[in-house]
C-alpha positions in Angstrom: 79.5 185.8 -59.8 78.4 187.6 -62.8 77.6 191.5 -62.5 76.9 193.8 -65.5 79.3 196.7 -65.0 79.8 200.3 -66.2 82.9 199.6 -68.7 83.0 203.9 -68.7 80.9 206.8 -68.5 78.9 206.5 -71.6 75.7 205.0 -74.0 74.1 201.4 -73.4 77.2 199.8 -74.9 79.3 200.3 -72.0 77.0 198.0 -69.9 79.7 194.6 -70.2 79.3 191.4 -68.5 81.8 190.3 -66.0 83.1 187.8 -63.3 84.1 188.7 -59.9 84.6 187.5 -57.1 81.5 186.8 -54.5 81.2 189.5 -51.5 80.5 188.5 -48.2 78.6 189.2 -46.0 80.0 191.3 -42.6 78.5 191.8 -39.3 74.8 192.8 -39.6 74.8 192.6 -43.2 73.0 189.8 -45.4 74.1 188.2 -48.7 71.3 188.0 -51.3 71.4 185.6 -54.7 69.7 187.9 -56.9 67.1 187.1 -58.9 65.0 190.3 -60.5 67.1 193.6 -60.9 64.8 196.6 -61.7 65.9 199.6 -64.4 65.4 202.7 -63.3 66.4 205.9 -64.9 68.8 206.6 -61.7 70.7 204.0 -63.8 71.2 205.5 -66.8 72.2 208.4 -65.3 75.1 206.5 -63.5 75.9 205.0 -66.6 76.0 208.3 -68.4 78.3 209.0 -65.3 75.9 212.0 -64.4 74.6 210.3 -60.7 78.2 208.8 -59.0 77.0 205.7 -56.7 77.4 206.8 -53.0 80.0 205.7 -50.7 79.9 202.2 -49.8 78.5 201.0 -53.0 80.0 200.0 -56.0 80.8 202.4 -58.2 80.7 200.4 -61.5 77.4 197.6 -60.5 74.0 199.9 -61.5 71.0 198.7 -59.7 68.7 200.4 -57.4 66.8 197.3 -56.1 66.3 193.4 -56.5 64.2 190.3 -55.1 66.1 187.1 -54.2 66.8 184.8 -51.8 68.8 185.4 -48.5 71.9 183.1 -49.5 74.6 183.9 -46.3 74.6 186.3 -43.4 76.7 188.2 -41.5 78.0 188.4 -37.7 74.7 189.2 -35.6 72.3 189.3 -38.4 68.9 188.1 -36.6 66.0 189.3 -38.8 66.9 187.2 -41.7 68.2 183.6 -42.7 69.2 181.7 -45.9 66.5 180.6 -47.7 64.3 183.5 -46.8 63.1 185.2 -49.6 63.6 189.1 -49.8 63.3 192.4 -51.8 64.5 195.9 -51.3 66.5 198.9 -52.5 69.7 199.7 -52.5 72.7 202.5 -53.8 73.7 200.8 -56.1 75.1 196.8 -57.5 71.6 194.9 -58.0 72.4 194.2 -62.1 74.8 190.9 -60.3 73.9 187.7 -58.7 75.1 188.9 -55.6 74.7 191.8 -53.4 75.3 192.1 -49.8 72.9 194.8 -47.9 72.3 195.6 -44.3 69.4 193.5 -42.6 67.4 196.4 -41.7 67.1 197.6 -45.6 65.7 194.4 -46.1 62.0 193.4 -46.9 60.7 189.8 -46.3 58.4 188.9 -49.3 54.8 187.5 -48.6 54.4 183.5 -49.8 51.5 185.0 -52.6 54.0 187.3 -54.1 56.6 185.6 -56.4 60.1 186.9 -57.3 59.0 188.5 -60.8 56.5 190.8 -59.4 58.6 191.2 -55.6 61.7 192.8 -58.1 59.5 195.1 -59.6 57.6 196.9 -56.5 60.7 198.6 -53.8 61.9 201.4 -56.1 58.4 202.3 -57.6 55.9 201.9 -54.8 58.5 203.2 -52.2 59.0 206.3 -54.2 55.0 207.0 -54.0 54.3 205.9 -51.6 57.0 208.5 -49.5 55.8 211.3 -51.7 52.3 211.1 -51.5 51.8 209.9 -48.0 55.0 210.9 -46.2 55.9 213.9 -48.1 52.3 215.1 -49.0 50.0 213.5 -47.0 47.4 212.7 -48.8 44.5 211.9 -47.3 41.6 210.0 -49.0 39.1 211.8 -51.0 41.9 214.6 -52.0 42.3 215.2 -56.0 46.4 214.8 -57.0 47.7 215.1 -59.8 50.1 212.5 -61.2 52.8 213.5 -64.0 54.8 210.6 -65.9 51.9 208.6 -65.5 53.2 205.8 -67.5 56.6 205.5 -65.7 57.0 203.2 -62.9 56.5 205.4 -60.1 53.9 207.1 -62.1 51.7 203.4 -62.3 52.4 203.1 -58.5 51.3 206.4 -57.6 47.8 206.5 -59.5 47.0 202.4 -57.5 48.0 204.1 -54.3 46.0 207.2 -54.5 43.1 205.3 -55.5 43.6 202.7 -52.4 42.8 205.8 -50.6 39.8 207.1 -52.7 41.3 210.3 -54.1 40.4 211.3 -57.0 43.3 210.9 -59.7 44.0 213.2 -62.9 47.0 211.1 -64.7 49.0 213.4 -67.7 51.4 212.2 -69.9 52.5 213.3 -73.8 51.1 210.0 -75.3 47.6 208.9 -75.8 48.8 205.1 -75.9 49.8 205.5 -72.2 46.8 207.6 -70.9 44.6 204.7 -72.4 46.7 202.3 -70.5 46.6 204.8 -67.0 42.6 204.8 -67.2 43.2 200.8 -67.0 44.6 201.5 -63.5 41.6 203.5 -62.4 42.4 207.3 -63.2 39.0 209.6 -62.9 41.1 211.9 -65.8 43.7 211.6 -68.2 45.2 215.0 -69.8 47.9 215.3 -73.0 50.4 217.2 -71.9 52.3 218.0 -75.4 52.7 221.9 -74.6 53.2 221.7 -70.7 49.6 223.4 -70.6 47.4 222.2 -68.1 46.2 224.2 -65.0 42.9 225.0 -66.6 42.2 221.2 -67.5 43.3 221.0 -63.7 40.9 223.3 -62.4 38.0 222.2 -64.7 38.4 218.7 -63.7 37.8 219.4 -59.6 35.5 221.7 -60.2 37.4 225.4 -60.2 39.9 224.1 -57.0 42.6 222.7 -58.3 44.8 219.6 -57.1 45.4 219.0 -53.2 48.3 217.2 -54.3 50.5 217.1 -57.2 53.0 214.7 -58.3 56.3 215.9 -59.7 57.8 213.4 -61.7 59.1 215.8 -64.6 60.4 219.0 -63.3 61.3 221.6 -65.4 58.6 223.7 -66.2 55.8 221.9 -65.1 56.5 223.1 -62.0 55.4 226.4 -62.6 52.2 224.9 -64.1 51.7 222.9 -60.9 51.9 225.8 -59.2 48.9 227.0 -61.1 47.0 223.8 -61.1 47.3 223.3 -57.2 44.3 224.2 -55.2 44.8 226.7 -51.6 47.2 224.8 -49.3 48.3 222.4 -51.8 51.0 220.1 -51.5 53.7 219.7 -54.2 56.5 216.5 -53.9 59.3 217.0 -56.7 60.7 213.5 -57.2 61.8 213.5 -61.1 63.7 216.0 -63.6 63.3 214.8 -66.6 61.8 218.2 -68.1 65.1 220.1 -66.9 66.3 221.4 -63.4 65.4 225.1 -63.8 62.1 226.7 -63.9 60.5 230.6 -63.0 57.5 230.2 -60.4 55.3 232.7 -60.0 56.1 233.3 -56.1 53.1 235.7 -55.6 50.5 232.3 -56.4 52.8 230.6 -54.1 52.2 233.0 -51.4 48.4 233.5 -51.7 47.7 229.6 -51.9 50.3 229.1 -49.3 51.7 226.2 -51.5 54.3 223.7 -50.1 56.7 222.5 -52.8 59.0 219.6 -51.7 62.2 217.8 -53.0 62.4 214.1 -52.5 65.0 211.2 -53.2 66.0 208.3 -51.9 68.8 207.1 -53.2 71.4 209.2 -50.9 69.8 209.2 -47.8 71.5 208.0 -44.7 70.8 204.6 -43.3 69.1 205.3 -40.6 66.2 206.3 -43.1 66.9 203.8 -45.4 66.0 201.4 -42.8 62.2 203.0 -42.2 62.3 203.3 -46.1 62.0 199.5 -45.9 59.7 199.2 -43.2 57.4 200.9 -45.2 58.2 198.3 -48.1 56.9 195.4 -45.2 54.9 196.9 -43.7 52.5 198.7 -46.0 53.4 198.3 -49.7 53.8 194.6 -50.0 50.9 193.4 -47.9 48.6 195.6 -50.2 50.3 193.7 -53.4 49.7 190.7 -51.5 46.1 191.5 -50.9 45.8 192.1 -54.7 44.5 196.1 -53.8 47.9 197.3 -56.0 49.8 195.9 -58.4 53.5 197.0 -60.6 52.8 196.9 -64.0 55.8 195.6 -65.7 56.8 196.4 -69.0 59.3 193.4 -70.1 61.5 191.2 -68.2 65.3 191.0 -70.2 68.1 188.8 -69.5 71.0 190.2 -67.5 73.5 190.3 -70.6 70.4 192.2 -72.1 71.4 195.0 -69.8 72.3 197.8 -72.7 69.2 196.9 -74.4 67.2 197.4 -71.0 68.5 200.8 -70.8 68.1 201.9 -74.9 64.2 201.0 -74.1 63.9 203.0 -71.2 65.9 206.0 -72.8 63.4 205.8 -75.6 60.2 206.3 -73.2 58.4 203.7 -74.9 57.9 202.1 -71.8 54.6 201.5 -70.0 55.5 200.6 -66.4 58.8 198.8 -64.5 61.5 196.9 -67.2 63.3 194.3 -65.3 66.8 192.0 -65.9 66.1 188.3 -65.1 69.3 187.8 -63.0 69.3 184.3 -62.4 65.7 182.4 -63.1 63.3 181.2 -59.8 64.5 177.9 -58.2 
């Protein structure tokens, strides 16, 4: 088979085509011919040799989910046969036309949902999906605030929270992507150049603040959110872009008896990875299939076009999900 591998830590250019040899399948785990691969910045970290794989997954193959077809199965495999068609996440190895994956962190794709648009949904809508309703539930008619808007995760989370009938305030540092947020139904949009924004915030719901707020950046923001959050607010840190370090006021923490929350879930054990994919089947993909969200993708690149894939994300030019064509639809 042909994978894209991590030649050494280090820039796009170590991203190299190679052939190896075709796993297979063992007991309870399913073989998948790959046919979307989605980029994610988990990637480039991996690349960069700054986010190891975790055991059990290749170290060298990036890839953090896929859609394909079910092409072999293991020993006692019953949820899943060839020809079935199938998306998901996983640790690592997507960016090759074959991965092998337990059944249970598996999701069977709906007939009205074709491989292009199935390969750009687990990571995104799994990720909000977990923070806002897992982590934060958020219940309809709260206000969150949504950082990164224009990411992935970012397009994902404003869909979702609308689904539910929250109000949504979307920030990001370009204009050109809060255009394209109000698109996806944002009630506000804020320009965040000088990580300034509580009072926007607060002026936008009315003196309260956000219910819920979105942490895709990190870094200072946080202290900001902290600001920006109304009494009892929720606060689910998913992404460090902005940096790993900040200084929170702890005394606003205390008297709006804030909750702040770390999320990720790349390293998490099985057993969680498994409901992790559940709630790809089981909620995520039938509202896709029903048309009530939607990823937003970006561009699709050819597998060999790997290093490019990853300059473009690097550059946050991005608007969306980037994905690698692995092999084209039968």
């Amino acid at each position: 088979m042909r994978a894209i591998v991590i030649r050494e830590p280090g820039g796009p250019e170590v991203l190299v085509p190679r052939d190896l040899p075709e796993p297979e399948p063992p007991a309870s785990f399913v073989r998948v011919a790959v046919r979307y691969a989605g980029v994610n910045r988990a990637d480039l970290l991996q690349r960069a040799g700054m986010y190891p794989a975790p055991p059990g997954v290749p170290a060298d193959i990036p890839g953090l989910e896929y859609s394909g077809v079910v092409d072999a199965v293991g020993e006692g495999v019953t949820r899943f046969a060839p020809g079935d068609r199938v998306c998901g996440l996983v640790g690592g190895g997507a960016y090759a036309e074959r991965l092998v994956v337990h059944e249970g962190e598996v999701a069977r794709v709906p007939a009205s949902i074709d491989d292009r648009t199935a390969g750009a949904v687990p990571e995104v809508f799994v990720t909000a999906y977990d923070a806002l309703l897992i982590r934060a539930g958020l219940a309809p008619g709260e206000a969150v605030l949504i950082h990164a808007a224009g990411s992935g995760v970012g397009t994902a989370a404003i869909q979702l929270a609308k689904a539910l009938g929250c109000f949504v305030i979307a920030t990001s540092r370009t204009e050109e992507k809060l255009a394209r947020c109000k698109e996806l139904g944002d009630d506000v949009t804020l320009a965040v150049k000088d990580v300034s924004f509580a009072d926007a915030v607060r002026d936008a719901t009315g003196g309260r603040g956000a219910d819920v707020v979105l942490e895709l950046a990190g870094g200072s923001y946080v202290a900001e959110d902290v600001r920006a959050a109304a009494v009892l607010g929720r606060i689910v840190v998913v992404g460090l872009t902005a940096g790993a370090r900040t200084d929170v006021d702890l005394r606003l923490l205390l008297m709006k008896r804030l909750t702040i929350t770390g999320t990720v879930l790349r390293s998490r054990p099985l057993a969680e990875k498994i409901r992790s994919a559940e709630v790809l089947e089981r909620h995520v993909l039938p509202l896709v299939a029903a048309g009530r969200v939607r990823p937003v993708i970006d561009r699709v690149l050819s597998l060999v076009e790997a290093p490019a894939a990853h300059a473009y994300v690097a550059s946050n030019a991005s608007f969306g999900k980037v994905l690698l064509e692995v092999a084209p639809p039968a």
